[in-house]
C-alpha positions as a Markdown table, in Angstrom:
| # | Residue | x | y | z |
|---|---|---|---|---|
| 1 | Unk | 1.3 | 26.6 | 86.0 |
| 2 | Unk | 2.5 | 28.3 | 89.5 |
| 3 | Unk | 5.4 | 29.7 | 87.1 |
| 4 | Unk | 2.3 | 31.8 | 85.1 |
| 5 | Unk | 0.1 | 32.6 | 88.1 |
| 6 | Unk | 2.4 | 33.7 | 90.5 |
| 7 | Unk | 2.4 | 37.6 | 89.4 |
| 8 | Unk | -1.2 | 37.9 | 91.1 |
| 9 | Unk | 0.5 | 37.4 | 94.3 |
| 10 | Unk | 2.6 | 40.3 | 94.2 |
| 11 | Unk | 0.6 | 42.8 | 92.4 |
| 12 | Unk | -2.0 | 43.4 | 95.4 |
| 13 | Unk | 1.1 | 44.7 | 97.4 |
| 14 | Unk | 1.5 | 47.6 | 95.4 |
| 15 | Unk | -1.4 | 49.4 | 97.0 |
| 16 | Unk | 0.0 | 50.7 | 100.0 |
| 17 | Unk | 4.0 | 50.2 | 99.9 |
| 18 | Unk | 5.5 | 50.9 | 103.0 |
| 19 | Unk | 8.0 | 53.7 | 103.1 |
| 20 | Unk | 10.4 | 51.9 | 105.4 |
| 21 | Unk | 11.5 | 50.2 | 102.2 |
| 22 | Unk | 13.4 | 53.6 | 101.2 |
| 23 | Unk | 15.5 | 52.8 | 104.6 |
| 24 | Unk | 16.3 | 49.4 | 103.9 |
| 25 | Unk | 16.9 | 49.9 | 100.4 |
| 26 | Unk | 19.4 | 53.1 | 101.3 |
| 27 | Unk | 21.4 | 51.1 | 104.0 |
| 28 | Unk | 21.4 | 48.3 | 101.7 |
| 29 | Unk | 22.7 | 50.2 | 98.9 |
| 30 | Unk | 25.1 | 51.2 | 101.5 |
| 31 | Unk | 26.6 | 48.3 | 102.4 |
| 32 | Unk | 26.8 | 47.6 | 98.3 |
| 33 | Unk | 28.8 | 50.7 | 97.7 |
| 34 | Unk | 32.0 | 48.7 | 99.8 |
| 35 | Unk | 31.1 | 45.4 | 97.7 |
| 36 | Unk | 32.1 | 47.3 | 94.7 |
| 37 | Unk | 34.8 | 49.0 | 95.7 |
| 38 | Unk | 36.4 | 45.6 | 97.2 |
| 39 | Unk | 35.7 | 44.1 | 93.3 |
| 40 | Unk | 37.8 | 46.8 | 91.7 |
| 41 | Unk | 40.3 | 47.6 | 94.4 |
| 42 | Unk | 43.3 | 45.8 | 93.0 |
| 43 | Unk | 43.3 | 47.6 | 90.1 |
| 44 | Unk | 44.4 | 50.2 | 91.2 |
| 45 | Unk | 46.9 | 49.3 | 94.1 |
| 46 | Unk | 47.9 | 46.3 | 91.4 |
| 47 | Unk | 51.4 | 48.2 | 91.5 |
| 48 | Unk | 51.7 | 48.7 | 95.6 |
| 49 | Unk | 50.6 | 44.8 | 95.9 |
| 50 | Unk | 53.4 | 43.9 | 93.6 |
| 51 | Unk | 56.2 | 45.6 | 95.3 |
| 52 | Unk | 55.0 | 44.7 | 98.9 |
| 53 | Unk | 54.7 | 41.0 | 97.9 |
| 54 | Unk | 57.4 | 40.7 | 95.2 |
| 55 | Unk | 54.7 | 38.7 | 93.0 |
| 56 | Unk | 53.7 | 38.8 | 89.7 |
| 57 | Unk | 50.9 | 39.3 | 87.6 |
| 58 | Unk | 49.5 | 35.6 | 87.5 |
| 59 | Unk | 49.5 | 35.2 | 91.2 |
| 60 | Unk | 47.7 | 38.8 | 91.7 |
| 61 | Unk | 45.7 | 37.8 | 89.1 |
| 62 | Unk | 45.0 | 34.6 | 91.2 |
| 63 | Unk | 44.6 | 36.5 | 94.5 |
| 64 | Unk | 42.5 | 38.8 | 93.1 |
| 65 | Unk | 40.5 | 36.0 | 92.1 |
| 66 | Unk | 40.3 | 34.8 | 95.4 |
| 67 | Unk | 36.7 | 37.6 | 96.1 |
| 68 | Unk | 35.4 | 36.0 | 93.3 |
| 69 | Unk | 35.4 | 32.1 | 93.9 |
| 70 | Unk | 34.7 | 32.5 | 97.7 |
| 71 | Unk | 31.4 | 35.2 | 96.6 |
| 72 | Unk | 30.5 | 33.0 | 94.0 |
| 73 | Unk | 30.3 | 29.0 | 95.5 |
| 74 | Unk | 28.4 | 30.8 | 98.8 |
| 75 | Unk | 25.6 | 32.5 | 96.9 |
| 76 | Unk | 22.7 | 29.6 | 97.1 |
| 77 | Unk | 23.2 | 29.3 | 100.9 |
| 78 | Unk | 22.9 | 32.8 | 100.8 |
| 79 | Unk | 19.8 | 32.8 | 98.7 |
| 80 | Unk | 18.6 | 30.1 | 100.9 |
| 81 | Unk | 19.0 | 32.3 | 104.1 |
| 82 | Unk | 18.0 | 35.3 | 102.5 |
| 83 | Unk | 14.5 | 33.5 | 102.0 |
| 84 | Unk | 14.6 | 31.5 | 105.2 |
| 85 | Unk | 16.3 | 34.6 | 108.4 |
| 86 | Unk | 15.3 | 37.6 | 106.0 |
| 87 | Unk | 17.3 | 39.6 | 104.0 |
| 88 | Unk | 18.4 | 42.1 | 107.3 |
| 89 | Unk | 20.5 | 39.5 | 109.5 |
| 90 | Unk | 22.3 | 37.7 | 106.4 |
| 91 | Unk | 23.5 | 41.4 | 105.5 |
| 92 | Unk | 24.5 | 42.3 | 108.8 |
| 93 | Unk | 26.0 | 39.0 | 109.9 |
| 94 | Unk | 27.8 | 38.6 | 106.5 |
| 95 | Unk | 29.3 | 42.3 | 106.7 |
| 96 | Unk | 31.6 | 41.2 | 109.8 |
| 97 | Unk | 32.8 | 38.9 | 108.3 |
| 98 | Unk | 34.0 | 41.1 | 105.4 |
| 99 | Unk | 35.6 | 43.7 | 107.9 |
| 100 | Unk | 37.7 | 40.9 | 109.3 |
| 101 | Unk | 38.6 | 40.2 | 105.7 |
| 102 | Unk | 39.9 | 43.7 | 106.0 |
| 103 | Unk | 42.0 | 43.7 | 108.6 |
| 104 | Unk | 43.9 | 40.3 | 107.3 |
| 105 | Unk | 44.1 | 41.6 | 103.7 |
| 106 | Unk | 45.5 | 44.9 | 105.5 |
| 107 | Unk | 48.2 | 43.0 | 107.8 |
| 108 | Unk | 49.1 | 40.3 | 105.4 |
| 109 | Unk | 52.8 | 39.2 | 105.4 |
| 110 | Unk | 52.9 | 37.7 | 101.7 |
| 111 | Unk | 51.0 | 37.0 | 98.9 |
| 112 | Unk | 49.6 | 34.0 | 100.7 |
| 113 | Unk | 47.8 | 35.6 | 103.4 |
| 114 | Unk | 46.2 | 38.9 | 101.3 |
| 115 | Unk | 44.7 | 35.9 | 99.6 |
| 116 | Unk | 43.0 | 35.0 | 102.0 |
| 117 | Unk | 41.9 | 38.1 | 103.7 |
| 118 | Unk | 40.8 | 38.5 | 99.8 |
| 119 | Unk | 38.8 | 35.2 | 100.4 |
| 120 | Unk | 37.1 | 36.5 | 103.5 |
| 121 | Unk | 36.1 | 40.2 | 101.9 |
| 122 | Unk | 34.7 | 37.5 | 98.9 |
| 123 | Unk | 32.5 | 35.9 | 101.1 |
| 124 | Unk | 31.6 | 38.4 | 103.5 |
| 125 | Unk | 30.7 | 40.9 | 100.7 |
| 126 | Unk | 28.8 | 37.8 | 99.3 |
| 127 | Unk | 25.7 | 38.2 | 101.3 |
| 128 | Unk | 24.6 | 41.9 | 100.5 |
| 129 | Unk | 23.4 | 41.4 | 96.6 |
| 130 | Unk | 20.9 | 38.7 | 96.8 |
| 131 | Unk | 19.7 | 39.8 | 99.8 |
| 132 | Unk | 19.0 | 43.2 | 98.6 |
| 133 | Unk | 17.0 | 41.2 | 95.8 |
| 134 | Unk | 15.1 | 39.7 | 97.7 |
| 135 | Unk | 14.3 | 43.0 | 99.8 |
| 136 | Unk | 13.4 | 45.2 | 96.4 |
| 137 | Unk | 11.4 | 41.7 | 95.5 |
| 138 | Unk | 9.7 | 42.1 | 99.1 |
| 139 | Unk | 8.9 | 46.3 | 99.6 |
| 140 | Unk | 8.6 | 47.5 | 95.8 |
| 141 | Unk | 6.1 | 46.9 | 93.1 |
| 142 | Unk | 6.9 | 44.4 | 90.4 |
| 143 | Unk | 6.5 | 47.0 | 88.1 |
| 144 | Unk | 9.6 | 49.0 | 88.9 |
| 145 | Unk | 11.7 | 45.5 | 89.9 |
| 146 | Unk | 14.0 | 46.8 | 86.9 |
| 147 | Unk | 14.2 | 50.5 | 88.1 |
| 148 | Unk | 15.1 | 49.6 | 91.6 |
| 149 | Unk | 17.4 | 46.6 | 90.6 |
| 150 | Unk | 19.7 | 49.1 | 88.0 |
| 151 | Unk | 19.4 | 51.5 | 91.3 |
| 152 | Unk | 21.0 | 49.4 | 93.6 |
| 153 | Unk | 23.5 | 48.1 | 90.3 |
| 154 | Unk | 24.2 | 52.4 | 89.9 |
| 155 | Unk | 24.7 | 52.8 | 93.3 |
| 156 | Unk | 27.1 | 50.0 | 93.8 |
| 157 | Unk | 29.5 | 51.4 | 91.5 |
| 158 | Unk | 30.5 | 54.6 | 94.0 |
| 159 | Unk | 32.2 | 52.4 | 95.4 |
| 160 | Unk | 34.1 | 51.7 | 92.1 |
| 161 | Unk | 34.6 | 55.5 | 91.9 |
| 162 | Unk | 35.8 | 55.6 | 94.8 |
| 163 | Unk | 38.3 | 52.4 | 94.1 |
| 164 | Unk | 39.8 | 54.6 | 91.4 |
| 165 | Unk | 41.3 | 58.5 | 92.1 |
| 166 | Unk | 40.5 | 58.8 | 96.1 |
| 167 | Unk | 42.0 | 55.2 | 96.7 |
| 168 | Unk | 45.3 | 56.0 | 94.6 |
| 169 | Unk | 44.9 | 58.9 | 97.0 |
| 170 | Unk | 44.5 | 57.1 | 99.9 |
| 171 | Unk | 46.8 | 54.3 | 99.2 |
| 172 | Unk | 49.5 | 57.1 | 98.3 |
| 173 | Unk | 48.7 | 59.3 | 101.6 |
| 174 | Unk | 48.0 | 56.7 | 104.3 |
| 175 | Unk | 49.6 | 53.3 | 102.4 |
| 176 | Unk | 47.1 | 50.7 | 101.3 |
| 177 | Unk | 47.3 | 48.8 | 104.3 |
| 178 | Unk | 46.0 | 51.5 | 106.4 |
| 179 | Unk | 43.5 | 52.4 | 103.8 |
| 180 | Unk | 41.9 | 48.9 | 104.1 |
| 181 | Unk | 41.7 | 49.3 | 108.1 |
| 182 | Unk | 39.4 | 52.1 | 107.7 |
| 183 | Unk | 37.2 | 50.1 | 105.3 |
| 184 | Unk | 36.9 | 47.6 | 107.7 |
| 185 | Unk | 36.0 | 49.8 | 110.5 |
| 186 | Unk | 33.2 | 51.5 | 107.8 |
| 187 | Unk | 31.8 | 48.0 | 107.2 |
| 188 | Unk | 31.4 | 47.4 | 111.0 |
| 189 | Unk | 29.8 | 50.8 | 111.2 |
| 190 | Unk | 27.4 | 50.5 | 108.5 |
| 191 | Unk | 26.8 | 46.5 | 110.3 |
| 192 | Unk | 25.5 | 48.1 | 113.3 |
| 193 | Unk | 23.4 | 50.3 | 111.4 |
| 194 | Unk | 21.8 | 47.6 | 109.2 |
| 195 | Unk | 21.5 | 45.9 | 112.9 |
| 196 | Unk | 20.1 | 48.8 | 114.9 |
| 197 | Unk | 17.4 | 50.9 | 111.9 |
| 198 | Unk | 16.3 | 48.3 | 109.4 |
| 199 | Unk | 13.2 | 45.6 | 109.9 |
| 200 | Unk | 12.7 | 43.0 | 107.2 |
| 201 | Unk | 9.3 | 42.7 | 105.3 |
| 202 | Unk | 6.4 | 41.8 | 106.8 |
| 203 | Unk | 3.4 | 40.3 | 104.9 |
| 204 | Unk | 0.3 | 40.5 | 106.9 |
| 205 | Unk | -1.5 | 38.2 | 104.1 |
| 206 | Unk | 1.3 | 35.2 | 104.8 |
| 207 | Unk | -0.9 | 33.3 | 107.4 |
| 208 | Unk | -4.3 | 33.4 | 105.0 |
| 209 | Unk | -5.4 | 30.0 | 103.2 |
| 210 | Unk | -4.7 | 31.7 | 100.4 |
| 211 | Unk | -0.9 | 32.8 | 100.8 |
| 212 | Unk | -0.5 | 28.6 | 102.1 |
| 213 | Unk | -1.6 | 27.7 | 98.8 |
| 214 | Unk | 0.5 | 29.9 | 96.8 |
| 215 | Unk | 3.6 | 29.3 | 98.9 |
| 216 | Unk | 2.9 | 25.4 | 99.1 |
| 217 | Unk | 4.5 | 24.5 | 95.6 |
| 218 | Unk | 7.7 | 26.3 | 96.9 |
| 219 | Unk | 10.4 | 23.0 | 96.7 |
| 220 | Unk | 8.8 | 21.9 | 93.5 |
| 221 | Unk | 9.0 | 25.4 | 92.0 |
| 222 | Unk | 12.8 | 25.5 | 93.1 |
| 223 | Unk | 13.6 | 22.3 | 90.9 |
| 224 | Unk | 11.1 | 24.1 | 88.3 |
| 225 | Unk | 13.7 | 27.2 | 88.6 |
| 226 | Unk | 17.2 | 24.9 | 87.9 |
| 227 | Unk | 15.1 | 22.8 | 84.8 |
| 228 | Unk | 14.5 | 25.7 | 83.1 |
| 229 | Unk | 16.3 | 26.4 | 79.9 |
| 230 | Unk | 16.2 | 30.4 | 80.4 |
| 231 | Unk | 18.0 | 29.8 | 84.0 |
| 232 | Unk | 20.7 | 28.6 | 82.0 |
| 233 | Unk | 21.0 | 31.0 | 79.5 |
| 234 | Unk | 20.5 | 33.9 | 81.5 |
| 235 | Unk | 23.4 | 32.4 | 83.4 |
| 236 | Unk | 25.7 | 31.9 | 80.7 |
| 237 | Unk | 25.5 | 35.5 | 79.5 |
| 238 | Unk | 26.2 | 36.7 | 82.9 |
| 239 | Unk | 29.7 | 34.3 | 83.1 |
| 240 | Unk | 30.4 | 36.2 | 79.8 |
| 241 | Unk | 30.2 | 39.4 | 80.0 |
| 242 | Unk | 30.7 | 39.9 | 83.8 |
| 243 | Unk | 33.8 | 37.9 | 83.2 |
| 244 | Unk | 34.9 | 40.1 | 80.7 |
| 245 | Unk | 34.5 | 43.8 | 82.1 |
| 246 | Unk | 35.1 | 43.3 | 85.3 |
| 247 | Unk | 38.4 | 41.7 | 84.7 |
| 248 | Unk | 39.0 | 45.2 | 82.8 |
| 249 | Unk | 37.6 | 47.5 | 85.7 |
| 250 | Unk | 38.9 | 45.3 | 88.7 |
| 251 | Unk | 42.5 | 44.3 | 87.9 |
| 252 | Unk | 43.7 | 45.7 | 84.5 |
| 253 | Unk | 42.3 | 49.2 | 83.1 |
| 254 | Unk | 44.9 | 51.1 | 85.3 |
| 255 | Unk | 48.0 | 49.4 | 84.2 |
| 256 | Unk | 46.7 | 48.9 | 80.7 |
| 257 | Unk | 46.5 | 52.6 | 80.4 |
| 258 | Unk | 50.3 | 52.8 | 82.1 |
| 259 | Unk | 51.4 | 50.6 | 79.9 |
| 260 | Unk | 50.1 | 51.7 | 76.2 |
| 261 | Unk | 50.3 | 55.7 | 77.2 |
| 262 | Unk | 53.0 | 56.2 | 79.9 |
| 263 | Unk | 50.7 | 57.2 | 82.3 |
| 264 | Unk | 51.4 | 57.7 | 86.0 |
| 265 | Unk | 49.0 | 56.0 | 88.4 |
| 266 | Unk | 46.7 | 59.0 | 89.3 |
| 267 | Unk | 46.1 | 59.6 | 85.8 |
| 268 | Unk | 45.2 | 56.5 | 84.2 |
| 269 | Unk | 43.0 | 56.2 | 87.5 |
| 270 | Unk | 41.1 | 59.4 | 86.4 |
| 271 | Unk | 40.6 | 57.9 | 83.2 |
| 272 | Unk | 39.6 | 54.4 | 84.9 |
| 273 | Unk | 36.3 | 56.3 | 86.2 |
| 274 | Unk | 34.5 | 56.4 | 83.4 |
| 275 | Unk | 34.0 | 52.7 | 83.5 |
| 276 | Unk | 32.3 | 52.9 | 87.1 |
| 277 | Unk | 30.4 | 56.2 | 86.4 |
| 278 | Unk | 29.4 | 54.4 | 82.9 |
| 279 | Unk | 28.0 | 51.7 | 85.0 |
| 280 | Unk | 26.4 | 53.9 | 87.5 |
| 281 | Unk | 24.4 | 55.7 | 85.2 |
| 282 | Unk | 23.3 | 52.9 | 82.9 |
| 283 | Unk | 22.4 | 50.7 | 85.2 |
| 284 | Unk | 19.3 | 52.5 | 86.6 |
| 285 | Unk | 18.5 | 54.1 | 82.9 |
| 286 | Unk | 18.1 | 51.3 | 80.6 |
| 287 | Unk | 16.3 | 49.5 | 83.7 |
| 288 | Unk | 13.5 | 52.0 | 83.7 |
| 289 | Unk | 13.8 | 51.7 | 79.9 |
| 290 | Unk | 13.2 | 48.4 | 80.3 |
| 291 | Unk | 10.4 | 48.8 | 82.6 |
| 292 | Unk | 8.6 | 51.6 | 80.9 |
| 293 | Unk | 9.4 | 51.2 | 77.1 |
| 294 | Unk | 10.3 | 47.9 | 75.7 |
| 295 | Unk | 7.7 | 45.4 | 75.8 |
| 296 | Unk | 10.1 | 42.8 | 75.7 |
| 297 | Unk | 13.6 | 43.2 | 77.4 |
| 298 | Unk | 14.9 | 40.5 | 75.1 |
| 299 | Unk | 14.9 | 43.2 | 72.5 |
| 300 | Unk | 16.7 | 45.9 | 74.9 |
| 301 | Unk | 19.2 | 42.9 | 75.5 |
| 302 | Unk | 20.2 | 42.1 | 72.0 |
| 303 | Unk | 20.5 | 45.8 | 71.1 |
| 304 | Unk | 23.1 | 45.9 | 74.3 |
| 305 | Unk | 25.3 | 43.3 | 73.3 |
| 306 | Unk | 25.5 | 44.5 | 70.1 |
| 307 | Unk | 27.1 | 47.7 | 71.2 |
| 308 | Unk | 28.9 | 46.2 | 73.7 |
| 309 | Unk | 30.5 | 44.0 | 71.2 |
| 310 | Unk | 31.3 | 47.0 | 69.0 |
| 311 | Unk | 33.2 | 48.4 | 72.0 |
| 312 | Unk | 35.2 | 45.5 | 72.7 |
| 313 | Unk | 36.3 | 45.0 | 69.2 |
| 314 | Unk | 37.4 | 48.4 | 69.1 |
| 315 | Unk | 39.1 | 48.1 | 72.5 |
| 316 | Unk | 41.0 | 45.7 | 71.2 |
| 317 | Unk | 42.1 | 46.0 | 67.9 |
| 318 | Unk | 42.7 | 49.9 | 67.8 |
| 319 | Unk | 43.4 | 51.7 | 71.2 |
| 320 | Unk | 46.1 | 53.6 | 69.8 |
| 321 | Unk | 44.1 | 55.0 | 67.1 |
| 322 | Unk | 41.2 | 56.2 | 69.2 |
| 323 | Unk | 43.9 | 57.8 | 71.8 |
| 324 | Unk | 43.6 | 58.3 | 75.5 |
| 325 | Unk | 40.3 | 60.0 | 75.1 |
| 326 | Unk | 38.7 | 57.1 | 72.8 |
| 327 | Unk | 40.0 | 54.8 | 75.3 |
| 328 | Unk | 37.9 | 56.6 | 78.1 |
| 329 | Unk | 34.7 | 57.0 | 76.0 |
| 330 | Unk | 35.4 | 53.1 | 75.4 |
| 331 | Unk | 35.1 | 52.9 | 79.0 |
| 332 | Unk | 32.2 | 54.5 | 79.8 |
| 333 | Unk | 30.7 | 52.3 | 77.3 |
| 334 | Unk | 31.1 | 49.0 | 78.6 |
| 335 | Unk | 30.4 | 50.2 | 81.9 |
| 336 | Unk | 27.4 | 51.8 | 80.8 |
| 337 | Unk | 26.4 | 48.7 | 78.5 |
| 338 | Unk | 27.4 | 46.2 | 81.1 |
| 339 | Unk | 25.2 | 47.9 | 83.3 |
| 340 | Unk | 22.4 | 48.0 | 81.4 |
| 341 | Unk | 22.7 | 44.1 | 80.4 |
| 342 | Unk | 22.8 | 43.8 | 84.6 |
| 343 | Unk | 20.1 | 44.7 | 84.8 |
| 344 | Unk | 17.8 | 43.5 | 82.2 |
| 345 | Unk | 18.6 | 40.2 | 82.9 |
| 346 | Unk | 18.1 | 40.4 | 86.4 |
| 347 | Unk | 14.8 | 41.6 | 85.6 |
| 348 | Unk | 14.4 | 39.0 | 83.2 |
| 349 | Unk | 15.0 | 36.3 | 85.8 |
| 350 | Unk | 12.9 | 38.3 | 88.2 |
| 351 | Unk | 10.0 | 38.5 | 85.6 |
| 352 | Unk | 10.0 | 34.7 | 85.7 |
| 353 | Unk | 10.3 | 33.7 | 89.4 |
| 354 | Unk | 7.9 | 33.7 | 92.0 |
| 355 | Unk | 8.8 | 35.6 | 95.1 |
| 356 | Unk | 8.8 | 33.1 | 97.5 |
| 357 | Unk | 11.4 | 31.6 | 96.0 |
| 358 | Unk | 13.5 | 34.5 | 94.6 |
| 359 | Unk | 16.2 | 35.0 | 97.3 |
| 360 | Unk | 16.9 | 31.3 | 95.9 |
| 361 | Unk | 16.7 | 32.0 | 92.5 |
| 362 | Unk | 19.1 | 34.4 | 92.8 |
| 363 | Unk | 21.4 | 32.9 | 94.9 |
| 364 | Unk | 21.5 | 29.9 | 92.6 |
| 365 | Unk | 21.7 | 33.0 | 89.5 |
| 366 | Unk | 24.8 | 34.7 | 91.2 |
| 367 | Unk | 27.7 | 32.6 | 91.3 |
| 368 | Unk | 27.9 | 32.7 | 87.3 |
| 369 | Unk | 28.7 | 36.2 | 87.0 |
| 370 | Unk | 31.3 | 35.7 | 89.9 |
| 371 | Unk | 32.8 | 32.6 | 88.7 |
| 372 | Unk | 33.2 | 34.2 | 85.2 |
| 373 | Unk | 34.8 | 37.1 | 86.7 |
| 374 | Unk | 37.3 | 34.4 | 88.7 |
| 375 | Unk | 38.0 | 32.8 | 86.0 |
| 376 | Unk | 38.5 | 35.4 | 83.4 |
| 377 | Unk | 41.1 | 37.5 | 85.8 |
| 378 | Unk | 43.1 | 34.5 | 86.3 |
| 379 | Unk | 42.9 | 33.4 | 82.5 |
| 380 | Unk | 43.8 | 37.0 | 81.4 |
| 381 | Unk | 46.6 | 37.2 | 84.1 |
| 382 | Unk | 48.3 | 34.6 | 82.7 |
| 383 | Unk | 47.6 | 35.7 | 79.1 |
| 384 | Unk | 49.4 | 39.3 | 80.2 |
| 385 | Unk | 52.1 | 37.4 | 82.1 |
| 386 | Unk | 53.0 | 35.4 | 79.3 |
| 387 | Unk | 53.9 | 38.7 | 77.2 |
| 388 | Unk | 56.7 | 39.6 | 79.7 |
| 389 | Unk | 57.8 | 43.0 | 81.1 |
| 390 | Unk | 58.7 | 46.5 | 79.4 |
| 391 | Unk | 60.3 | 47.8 | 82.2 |
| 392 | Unk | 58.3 | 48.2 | 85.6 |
| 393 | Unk | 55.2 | 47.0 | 83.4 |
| 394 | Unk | 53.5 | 44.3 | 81.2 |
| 395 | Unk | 53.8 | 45.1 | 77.8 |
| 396 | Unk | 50.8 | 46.2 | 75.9 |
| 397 | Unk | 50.5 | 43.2 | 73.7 |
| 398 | Unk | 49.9 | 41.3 | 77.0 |
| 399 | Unk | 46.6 | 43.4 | 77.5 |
| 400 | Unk | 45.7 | 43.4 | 73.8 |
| 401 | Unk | 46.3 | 39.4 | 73.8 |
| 402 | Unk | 43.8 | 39.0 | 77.2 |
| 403 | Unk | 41.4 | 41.6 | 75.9 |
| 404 | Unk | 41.0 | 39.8 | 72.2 |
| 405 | Unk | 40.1 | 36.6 | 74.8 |
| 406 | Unk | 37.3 | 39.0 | 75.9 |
| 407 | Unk | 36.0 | 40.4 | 72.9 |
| 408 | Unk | 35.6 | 36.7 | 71.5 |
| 409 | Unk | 33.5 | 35.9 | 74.6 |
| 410 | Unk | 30.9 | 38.5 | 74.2 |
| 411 | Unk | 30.7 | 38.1 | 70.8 |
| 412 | Unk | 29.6 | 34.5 | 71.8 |
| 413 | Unk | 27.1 | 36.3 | 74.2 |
| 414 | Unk | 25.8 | 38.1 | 71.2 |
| 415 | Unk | 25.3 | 35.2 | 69.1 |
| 416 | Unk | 23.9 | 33.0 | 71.9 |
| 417 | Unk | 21.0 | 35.8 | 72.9 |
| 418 | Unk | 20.3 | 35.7 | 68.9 |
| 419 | Unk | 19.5 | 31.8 | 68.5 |
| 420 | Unk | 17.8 | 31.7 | 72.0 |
| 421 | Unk | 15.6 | 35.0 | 71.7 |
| 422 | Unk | 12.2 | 33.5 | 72.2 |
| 423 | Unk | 13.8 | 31.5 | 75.6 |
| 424 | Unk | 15.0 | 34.9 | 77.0 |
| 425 | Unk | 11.6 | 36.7 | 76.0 |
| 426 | Unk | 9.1 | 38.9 | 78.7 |
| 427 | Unk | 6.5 | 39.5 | 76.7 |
| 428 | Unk | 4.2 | 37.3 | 78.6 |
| 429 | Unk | 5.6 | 37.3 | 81.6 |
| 430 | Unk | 3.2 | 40.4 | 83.3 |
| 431 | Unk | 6.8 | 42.2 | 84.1 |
């Protein structure tokens, strides 16, 4: 019953929003841009880290993996503290951490140690997205949860942009080592900030008989959160298709684009943006879709795997037909897709949790994106290692062997949203 009633809560709030939420929101936003651009990174430099370490592509694949495993296994004591401190401290606290992740990835000796100065940018970076959920949960209407949610999504991905052209730019110019100092000494920057200009939500109502009695059921509702079967589905669809494209942003769209069209670096970067601005600009549009024209996202969600399994197949099977410029409208598909499927089912899982409880939720929500991501770059690293070398890089069967792995995965994603519709379904959910 608390599952159905807690909407009323909420919508009161709406009245008079603050407009200290647009600082928050913009330093948090912020602080997301560098947890992007630490998730892609490797891509690009993929070639400097193999030099400089003398490795090969199933140990970067593994390193790279490192971010992942370490951001994913933290996120429900971050969820927990997120509910518990408030979403400002476990940002700013967290963020230090991540700038000493910098400075070891940047002054690593082997392959060894950039793992883990990888592991520490993982979990520092770790306590800035569930956070800012709980933030947009606290200082926005519930209304515009989707809007705000593909916002800070959109936003995120500068920093992918920027983990494309300008770091090939600044890895060739400065040496990635170097490049990674700075980062380090941004993070800190944009700590004190976070520290210094943003104050966490206040509800004036929290001490009335009334709030007590809505917040009372708030362990019970927790367990209520884990039994439920759309938890679990919701977090299945995030291990599979966050697994699968960011395995192609973060570690293999450059070389794969080296390696089927003789491309230098700089240029397969270029072409590498589309997937990040694809992301950035579908994120917040098919959220306020989802908030302002589908009466049920399940619907949007279906018609977004579809396509995203259509791109994927065609990824796969026929790169060389499509061409260089097929390949980049490919891109900016998935991103744009993935995006979109982001955030419509965080917006799903926000529709159905009550937000006393929904730094938890999604804390408990976040580690299966991660851990699909984890595993599926260090599956598909060994899948590309496995093809061997054409020179100074994999061979493009490699990639077409690890991406047929990913196209078979979201197809499952497809077919799993189909049976399971009614589960995933808003309609009655007053969001």
């Amino acid at each position: 019953m608390y599952f159905r009633t807690f909407s009323m809560q909420t919508e009161a709030k709406s009245e008079a929003l603050d407009s200290h939420r647009w600082v928050v929101f913009g330093v948090i936003c912020s602080v997301y841009i560098l947890v992007y651009f630490h998730r892609v990174s490797t891509s690009v430099i993929a070639t400097d880290l193999l030099a400089a370490f003398q490795t090969n592509a199933a140990a970067l694949g593994f390193m790279s993996s490192m971010y992942f495993y370490l951001y994913a296994f933290e996120q429900p004591l971050v969820g927990y503290l997120s509910d518990r401190l408030g979403p400002r401290r476990v940002v700013v606290y967290w963020s230090l951490v991540a700038a000493l992740g910098c400075v070891v990835f940047g002054l690593a000796p082997s392959i060894t140690w950039a793992s883990l100065g990888r592991a520490l940018i993982g979990f520092g970076v770790g306590g800035v997205y569930v956070p800012g959920l709980k933030a947009i949960s606290q200082w926005f209407a519930r209304k515009d949860l989707g809007t705000m949610t593909g916002m800070l999504i959109g936003s995120g991905n500068l920093g992918a942009i920027v983990a494309t052209t300008p770091l090939a730019w600044m890895a060739a110019s400065w040496g990635w080592r170097s490049t990674f100092f700075a980062i380090g000494a941004l993070t800190v920057f944009l700590a004190c900030i976070g520290f210094f200009f943003v104050h966490d939500y206040s509800d004036k109502n929290a001490s009335s008989p009334k709030a007590r009695s809505v917040e009372k059921p708030l362990t019970a509702s927790s367990f209520q959160i884990i039994r439920s079967s759309w938890f679990w589905l919701l977090a299945a669809l995030f291990f599979g298709v966050f697994g699968g494209t960011v395995s192609l942003q973060g570690l293999w769209a450059t070389p794969f684009l080296m390696s089927l069209f003789n491309l230098d670096r700089d240029h397969a970067s270029m072409v590498n943006l589309a997937l990040p601005i694809g992301y950035m600009l579908g994120a917040p549009f098919f959220g306020r879709l989802g908030d302002r024209v589908f009466g049920d996202r399940v619907h949007l969600l279906l018609f977004l795997l579809a396509l995203l399994t259509f791109s994927w197949l065609t990824l796969t099977f026929f790169p060389r037909q499509v061409g260089i410029g097929g390949v980049m409208a490919l891109y900016g598909a998935i991103g744009a897709l993935s995006g979109g499927i982001g955030t419509t089912l965080w917006a799903t899982a926000q529709a159905k949790t009550p937000p006393s409880v929904m730094g938890l939720m999604s804390g408990l929500m976040n580690p299966f994106p991660l851990l699909g991501m984890a595993v599926m770059q260090g599956v598909t690293g060994a899948i590309v290692e496995r093809a061997g070398k054409v020179g100074d890089l994999y061979a493009p069967e490699g990639y077409g062997n690890a991406f047929s792995l990913l196209f078979l995965i979201t197809a499952a994603c497809l077919v799993l949203c189909v049976l399971f519709r009614k589960r995933l379904s808003t309609k009655n959910e007053g969001a």
